[in-house]
PAMAR-929769 format. One record per atom (N, C-alpha, C): residue in three letters; x, y, z. Coordinates in steps of 0.001 Angstrom, whole numbers, padded with zeros to 6 digits, always signed. Each point is the difference from the previous one (the first is absolute). Example, Ala and Ser with C-alpha at 12.3 -4.5 7.8 and 13.67 -1.06 7.14 Angstrom:
BEGIN
ALA+013190-005690+007800
ALA-000890+001190+000000
ALA+000900+001200+000000
SER-000350+001050-000720
SER+000820+001190+000060
SER-000770+001090+000730
END
This chain:
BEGIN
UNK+092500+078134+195345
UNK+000437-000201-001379
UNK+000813-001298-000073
UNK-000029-000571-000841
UNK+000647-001272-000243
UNK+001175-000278-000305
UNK+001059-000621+000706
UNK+001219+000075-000393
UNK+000214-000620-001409
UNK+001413+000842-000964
UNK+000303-000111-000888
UNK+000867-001232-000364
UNK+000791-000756-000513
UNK+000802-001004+000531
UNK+001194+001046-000673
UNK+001678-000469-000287
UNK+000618+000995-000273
UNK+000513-000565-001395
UNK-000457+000943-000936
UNK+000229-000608-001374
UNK+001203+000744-000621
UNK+001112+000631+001372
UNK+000922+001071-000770
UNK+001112-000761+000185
UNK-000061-001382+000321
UNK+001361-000577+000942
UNK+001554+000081-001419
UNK+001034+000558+000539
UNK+001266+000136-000660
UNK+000009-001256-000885
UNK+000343-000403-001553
UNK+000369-000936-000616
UNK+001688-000497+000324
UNK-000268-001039-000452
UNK+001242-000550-000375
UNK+001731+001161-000446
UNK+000278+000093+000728
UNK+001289+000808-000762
UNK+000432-001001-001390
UNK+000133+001045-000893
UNK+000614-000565-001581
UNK+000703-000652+000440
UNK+001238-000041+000850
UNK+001184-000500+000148
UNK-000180-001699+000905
UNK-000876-000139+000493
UNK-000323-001055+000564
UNK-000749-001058-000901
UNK-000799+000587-001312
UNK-000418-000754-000993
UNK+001094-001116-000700
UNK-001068-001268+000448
UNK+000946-001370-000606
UNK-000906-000284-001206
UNK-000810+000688-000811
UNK-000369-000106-001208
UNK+001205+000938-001126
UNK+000190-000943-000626
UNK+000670+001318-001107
UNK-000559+000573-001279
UNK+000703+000718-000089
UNK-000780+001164-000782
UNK+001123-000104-001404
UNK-000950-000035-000931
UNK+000524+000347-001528
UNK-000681+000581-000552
UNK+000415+000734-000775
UNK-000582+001447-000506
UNK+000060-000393-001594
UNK-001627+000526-000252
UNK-000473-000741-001249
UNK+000020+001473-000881
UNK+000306+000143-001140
UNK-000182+000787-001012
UNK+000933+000481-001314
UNK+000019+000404-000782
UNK+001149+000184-000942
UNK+000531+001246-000490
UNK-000046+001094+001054
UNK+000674+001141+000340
UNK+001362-000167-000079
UNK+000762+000107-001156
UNK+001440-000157+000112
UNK+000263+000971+001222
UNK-000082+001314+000127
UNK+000535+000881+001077
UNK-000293-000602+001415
UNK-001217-000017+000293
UNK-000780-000846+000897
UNK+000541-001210+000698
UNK+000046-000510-000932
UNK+001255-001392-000140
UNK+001199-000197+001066
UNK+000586+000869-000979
UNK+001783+001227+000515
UNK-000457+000148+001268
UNK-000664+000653+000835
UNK-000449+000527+000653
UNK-000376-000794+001517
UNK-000561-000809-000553
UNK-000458-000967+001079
UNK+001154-001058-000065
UNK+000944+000126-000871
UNK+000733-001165+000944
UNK+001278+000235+000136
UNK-000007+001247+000666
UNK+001027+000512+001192
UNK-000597-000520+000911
UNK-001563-000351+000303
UNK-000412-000262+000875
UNK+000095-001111+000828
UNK+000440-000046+001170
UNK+000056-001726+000655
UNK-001316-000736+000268
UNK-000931+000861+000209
UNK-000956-000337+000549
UNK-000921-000758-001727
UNK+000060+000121-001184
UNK-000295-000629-000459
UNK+001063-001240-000904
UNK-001003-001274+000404
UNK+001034-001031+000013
UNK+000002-000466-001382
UNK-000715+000243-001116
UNK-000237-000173-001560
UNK-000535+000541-000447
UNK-000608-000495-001752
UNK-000758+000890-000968
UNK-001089-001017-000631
UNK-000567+000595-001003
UNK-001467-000442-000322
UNK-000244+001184-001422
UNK-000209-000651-000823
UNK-000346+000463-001233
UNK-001000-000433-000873
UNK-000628+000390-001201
UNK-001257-000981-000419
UNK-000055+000993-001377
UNK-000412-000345-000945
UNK+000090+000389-001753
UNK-001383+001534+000419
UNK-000577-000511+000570
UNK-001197+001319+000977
UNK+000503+000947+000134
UNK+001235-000166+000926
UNK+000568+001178+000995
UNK+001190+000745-001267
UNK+000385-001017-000466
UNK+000987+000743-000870
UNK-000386+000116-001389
UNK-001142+000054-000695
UNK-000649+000847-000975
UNK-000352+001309+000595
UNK-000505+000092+001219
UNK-000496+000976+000771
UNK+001402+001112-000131
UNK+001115-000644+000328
UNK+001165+000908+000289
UNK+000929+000238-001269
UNK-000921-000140-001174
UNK+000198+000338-001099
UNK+001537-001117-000919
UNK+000397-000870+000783
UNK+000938-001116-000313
UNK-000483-000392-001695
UNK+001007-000055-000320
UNK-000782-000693-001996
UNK+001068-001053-000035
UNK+001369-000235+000100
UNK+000704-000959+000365
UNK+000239-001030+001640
UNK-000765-001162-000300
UNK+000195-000694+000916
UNK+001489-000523+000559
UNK+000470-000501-001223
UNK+001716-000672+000885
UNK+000656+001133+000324
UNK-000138+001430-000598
UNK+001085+000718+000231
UNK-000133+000849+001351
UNK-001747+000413+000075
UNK-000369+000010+001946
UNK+000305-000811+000768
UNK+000096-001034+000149
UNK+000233-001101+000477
UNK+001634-000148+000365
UNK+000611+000044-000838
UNK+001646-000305-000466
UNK+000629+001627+001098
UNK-000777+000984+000014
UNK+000218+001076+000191
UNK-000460-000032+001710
UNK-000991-000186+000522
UNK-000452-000480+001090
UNK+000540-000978+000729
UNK+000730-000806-000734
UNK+000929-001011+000607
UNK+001216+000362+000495
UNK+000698+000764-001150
UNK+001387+000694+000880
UNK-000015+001037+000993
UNK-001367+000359+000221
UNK-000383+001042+001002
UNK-000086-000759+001198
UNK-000549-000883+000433
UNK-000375-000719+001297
UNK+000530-002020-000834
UNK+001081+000047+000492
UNK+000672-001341-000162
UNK-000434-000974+001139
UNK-000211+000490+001043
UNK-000071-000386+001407
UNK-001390-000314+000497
UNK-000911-000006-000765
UNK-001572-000446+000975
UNK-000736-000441-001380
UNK-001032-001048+000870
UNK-000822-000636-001096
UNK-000796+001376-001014
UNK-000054-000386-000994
UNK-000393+000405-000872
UNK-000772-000633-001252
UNK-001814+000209-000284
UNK-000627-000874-000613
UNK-000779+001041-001185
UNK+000717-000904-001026
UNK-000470+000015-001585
UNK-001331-000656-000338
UNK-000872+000058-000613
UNK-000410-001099-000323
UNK-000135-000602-002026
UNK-000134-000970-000141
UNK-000736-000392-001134
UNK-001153+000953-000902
UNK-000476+000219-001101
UNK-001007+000171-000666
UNK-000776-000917-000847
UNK+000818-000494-000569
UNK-000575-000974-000905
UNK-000992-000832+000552
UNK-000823-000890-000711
UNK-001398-000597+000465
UNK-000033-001470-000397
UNK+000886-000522-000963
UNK+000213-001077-000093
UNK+001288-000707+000637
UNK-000400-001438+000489
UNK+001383-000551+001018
UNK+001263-000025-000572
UNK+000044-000194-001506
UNK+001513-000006-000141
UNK+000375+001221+000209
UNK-001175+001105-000723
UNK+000925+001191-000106
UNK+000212+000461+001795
UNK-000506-000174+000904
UNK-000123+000605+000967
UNK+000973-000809+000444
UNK+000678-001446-000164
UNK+000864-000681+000881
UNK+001662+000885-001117
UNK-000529+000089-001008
UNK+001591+001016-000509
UNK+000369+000682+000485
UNK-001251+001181+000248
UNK-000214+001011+000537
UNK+001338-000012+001410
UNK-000791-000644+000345
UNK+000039-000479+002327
UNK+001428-000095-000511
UNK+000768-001080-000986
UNK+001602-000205+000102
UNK+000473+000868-000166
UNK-000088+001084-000906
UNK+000970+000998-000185
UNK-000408+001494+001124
UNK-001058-000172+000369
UNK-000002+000520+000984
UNK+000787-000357+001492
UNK+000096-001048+000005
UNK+000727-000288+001086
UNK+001140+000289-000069
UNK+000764-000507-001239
UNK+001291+000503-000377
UNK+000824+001400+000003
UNK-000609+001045+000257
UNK+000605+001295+000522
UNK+000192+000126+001202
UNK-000222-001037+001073
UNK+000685+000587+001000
UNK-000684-000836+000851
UNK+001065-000570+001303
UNK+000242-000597+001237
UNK-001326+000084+000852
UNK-000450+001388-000015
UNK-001082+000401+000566
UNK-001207+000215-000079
UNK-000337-000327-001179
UNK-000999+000019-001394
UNK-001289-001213+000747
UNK-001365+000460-000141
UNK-000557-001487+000510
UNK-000865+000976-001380
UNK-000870-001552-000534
UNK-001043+000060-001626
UNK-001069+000102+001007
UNK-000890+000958-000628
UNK-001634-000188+000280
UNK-000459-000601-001129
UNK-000990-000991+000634
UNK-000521-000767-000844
UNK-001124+000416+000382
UNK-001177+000212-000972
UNK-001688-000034+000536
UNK-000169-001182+000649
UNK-001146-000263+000583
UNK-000868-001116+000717
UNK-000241-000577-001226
UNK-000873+000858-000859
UNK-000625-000803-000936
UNK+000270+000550-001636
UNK+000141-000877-000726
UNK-000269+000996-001966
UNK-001200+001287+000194
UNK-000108+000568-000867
UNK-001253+000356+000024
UNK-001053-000621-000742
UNK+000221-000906-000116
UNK-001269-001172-000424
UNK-000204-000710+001345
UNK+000811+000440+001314
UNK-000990-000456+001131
UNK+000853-001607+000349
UNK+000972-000600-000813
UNK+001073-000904+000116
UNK+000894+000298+000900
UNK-000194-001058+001221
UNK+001262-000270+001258
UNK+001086-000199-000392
UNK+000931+000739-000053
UNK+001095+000385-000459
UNK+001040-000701+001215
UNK-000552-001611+000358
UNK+001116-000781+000859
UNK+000923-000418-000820
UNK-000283-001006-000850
UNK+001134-000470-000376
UNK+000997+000491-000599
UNK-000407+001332-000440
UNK+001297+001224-000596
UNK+001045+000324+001520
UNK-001428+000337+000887
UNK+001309+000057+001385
UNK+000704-001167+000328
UNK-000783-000825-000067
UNK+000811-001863+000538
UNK+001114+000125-000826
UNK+000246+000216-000868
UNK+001066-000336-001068
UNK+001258+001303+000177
UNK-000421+001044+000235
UNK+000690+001036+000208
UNK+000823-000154+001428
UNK-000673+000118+000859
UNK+000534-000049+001354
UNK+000527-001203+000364
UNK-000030-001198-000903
UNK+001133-001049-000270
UNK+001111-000090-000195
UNK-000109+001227-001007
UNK+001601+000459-001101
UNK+000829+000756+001185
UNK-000714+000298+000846
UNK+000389+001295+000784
UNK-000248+001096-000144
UNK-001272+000593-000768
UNK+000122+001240-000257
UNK-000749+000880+001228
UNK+000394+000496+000262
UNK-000937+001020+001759
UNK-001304+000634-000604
UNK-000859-000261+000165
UNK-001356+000260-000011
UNK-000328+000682+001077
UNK-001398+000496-000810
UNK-000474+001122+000405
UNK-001996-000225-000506
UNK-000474-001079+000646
UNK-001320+000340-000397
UNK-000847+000547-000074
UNK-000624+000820-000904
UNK-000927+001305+000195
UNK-001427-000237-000247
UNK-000976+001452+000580
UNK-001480+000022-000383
UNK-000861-001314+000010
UNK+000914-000323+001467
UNK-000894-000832+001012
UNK-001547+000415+000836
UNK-001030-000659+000224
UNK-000721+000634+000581
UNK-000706-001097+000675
UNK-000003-000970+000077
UNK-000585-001023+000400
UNK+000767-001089+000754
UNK-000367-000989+001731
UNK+000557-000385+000415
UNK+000496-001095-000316
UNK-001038-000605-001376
UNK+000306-001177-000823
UNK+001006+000438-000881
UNK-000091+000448-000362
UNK+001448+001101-000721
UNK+001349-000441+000731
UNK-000078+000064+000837
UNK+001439+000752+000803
UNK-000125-001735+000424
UNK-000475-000747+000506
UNK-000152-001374-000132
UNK+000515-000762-001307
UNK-000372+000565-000898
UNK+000627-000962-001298
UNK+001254+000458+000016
UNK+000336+001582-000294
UNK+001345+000210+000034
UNK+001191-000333+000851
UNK-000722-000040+001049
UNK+001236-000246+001100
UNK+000140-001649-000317
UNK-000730-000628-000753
UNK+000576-001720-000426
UNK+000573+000073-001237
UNK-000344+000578-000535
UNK+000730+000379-001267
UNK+001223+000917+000313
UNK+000787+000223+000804
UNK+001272+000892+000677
UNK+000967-001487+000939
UNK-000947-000768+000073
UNK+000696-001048+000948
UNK+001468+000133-000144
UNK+000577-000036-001510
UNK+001438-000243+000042
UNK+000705+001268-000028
UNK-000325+001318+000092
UNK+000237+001067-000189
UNK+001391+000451+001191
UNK+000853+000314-000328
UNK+001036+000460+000588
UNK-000585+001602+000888
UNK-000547+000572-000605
UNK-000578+001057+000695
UNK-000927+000017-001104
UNK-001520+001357+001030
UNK-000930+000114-000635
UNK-000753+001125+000565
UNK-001199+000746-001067
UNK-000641+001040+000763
UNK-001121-000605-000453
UNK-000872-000506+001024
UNK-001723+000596-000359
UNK-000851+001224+000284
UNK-000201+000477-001193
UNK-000584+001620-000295
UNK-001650-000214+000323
UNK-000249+000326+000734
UNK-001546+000166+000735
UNK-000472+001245-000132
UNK-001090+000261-000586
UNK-000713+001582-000383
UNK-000694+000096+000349
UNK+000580+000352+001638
UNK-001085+000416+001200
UNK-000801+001494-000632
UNK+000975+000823-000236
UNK-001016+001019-000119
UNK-000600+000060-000988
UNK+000101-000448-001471
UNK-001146-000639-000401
UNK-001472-000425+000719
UNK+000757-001040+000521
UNK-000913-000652+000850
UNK-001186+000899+000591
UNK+000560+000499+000819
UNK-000435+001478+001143
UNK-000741+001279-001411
UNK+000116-000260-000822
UNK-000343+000892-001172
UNK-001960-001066-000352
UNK+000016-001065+000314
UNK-001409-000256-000294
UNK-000967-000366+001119
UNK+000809+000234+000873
UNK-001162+000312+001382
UNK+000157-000860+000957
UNK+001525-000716-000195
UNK-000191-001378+000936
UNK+001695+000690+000811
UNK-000477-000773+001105
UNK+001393+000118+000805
UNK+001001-000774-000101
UNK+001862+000552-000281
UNK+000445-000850-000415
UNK+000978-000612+001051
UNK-000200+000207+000939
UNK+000910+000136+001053
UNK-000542-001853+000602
UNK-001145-000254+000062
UNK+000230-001242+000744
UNK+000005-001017-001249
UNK+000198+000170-001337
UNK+000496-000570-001008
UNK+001493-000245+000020
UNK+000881+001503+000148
UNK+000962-000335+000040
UNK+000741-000919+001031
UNK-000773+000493+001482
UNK+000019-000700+001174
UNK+000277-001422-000598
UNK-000943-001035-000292
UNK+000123-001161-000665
UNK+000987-000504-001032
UNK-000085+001047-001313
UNK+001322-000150-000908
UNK+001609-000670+000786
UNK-000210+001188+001301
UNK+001596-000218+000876
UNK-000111-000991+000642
UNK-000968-000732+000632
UNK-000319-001271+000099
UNK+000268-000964-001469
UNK-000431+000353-000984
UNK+000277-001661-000931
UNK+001349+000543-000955
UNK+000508+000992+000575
UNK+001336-000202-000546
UNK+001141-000571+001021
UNK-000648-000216+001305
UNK+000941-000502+000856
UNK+000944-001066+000038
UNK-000558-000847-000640
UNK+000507-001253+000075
UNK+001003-000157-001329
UNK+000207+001419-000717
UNK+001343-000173-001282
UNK+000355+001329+000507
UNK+001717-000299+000421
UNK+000293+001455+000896
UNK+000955+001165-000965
UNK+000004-000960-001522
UNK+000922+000793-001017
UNK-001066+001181-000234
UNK-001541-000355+000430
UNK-000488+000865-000965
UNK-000311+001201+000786
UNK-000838+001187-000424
UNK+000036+001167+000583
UNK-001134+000579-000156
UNK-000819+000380+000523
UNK-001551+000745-000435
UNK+000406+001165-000012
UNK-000677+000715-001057
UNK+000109+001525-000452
UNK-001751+000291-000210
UNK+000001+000949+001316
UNK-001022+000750+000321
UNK+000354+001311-001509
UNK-000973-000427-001152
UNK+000143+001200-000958
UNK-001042+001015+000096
UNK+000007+000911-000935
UNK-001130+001020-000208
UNK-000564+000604+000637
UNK+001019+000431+001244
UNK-000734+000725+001553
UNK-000654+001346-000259
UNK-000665+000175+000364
UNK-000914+001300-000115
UNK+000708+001410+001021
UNK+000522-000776+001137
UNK-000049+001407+000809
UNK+001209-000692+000668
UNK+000777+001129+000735
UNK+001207-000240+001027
UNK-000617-001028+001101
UNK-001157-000616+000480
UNK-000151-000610+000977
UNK+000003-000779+000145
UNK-000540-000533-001621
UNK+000571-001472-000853
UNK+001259-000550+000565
UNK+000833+000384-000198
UNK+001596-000250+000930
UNK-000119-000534+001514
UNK-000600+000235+000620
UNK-000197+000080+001429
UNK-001210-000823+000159
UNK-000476-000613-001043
UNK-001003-001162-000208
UNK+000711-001674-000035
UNK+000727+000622-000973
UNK+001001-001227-000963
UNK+000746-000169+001132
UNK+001028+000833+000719
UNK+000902-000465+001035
UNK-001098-000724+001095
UNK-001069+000454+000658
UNK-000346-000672+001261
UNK-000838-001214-000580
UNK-000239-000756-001277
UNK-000245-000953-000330
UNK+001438-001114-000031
UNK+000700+000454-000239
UNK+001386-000293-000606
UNK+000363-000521-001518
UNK-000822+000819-000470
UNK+000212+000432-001474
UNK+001713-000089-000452
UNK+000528-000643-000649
UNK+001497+000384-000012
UNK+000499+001162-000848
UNK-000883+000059-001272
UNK+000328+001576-000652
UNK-001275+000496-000060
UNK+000202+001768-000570
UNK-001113+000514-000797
UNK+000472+000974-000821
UNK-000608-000273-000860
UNK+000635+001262-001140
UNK-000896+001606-000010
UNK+000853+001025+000635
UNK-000509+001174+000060
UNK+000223+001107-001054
UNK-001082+000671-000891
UNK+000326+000734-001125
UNK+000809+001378+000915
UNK+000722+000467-001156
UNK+000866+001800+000652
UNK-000892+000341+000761
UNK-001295+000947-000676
UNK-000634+000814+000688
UNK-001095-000942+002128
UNK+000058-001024-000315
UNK+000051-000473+001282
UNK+001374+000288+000939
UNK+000481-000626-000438
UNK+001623+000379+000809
UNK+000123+001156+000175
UNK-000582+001111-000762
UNK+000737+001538+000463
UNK-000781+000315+001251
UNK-001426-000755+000475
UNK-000544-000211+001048
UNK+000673-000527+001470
UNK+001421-000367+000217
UNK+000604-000635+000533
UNK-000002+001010+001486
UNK+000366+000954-000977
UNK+000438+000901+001566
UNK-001084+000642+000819
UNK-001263-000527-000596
UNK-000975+000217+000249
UNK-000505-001011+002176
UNK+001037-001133-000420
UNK-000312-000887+001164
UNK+000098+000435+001550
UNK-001080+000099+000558
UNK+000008+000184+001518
UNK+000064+001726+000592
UNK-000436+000466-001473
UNK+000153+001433+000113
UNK-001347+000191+001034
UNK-000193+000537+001187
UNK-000703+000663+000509
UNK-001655+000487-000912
UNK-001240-000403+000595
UNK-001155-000273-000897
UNK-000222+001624+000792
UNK+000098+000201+001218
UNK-000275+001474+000181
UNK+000469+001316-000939
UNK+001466-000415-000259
UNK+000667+000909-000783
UNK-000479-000267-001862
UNK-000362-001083-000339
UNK-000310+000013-001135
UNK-001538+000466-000035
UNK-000448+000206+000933
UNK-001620+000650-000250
UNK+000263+001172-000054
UNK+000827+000562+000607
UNK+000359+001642-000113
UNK+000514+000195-001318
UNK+001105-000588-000629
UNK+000698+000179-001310
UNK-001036-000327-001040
UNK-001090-000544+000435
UNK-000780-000282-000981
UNK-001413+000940-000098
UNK-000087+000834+001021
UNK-000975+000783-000064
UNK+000788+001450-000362
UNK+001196+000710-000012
UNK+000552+000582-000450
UNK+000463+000021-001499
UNK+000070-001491-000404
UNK+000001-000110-001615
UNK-001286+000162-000101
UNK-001210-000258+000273
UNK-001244+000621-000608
UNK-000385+001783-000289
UNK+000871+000528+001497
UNK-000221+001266-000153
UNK+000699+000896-000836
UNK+001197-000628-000382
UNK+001631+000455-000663
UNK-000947+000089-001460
UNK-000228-001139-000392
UNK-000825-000635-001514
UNK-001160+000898-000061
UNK-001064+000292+000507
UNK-000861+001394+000026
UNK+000495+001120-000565
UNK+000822+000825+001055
UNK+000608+000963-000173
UNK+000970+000278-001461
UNK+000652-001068-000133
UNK+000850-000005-001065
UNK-001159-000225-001395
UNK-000982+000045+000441
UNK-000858-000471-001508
UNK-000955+001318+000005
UNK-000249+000973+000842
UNK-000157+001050+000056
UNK-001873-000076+000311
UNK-000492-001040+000391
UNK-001164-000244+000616
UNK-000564+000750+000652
UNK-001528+000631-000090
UNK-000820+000521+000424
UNK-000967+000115-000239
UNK-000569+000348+001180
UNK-001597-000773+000355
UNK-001306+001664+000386
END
């Protein structure tokens, strides 16, 4: 019989991970919650996540979310679609707080490179946060358009990405390559699909990734024994039978 190679080898301990982790969603409790946590180093929000979490006031989630976690980056973004309104937008967004970085789209939704709104922004000083990146020419224009940027995130939507059939891992691989040479800035591995995503982003050297709650509650899941989870997992099949009163 043919030897197997060994595909069970122990991961990375969490604690040894030099990728950091910010936790994306707009779970006020959730929120609260995760940042007792040390292990996550910021936040991540989007008009998506917090319609979803039923939010109808923007400044006052926001304003409210701020005095909760004073201490780690934390990203708002823009709505508006035209540059002035979106460069208003970005100022008074910045203006609540020390820790505050603006998401700006890549593009309008008329498909407009939305550089010179960043060139001009990340001039003033405002901490950016570029989003719903997907392309390496993308992350190429932006990172020249960030040149003067005091700090910066480029938002990469790997799992997107990984959502239309392509692999995003030796994309990002590259991204961390052409952001090298501007060291304010920061790649953000976004839109991860699964806990392994994490353990992708770190051995590339991804510098962030933004992980939703229900990924993270996956955490304690790491290095758990694959013998013992085949057992716990064939016992939840039999538990789930029984309890549904099945018969054959």
């Amino acid at each position: 019989m043919k030897t197997l190679p060994d595909l069970t080898l122990e991961p990375t301990p969490v604690s040894r991970l030099t990728v950091k982790i910010f936790a994306d969603g707009a779970d006020r409790d959730g929120m609260r919650e995760l940042a007792q946590t040390p292990l996550i180093r910021g936040f991540t929000t989007n008009p998506t996540l917090m319609r979803k979490a039923g939010v109808t006031d923007y400044r006052a989630f926001a304003r409210e979310i701020l005095a909760m976690i004073p201490d780690r980056p934390i990203s708002f973004e823009v709505f508006a679609d035209e540059f002035d309104d979106m460069e208003r937008q970005a100022r008074d967004i910045a203006e609540w707080g020390d820790n505050v970085y603006v998401k700006i789209p890549v593009t309008t939704t008329r498909g407009e490179f939305c550089g010179s709104l960043i060139r001009g922004l990340a001039q003033a000083g405002v901490q950016l946060n570029v989003t719903a990146v997907f392309t390496l020419s993308q992350v190429q224009a932006v990172a020249e358009a960030l040149q003067a940027a005091r700090s910066a995130f480029v938002s990469v939507f790997a799992g997107r990405i990984a959502d239309t059939g392509r692999d995003p891992v030796p994309l990002m691989a590259t991204a961390v390559d052409l952001l090298r040479p501007y060291p304010r800035l920061e790649l953000i591995w976004a839109s991860p699909r699964e806990l392994l995503n994490i353990f992708q982003a770190d051995a590339i050297g991804c510098h962030i990734i933004t992980v939703t709650h229900d990924v993270l509650k996956k955490l304690s899941l790491v290095g758990k024994g694959l013998p013992e989870y085949s057992l716990e997992t064939v016992c939840m099949f039999y538990d789930d039978a029984r309890k549904a009163g099945y018969t054959l």
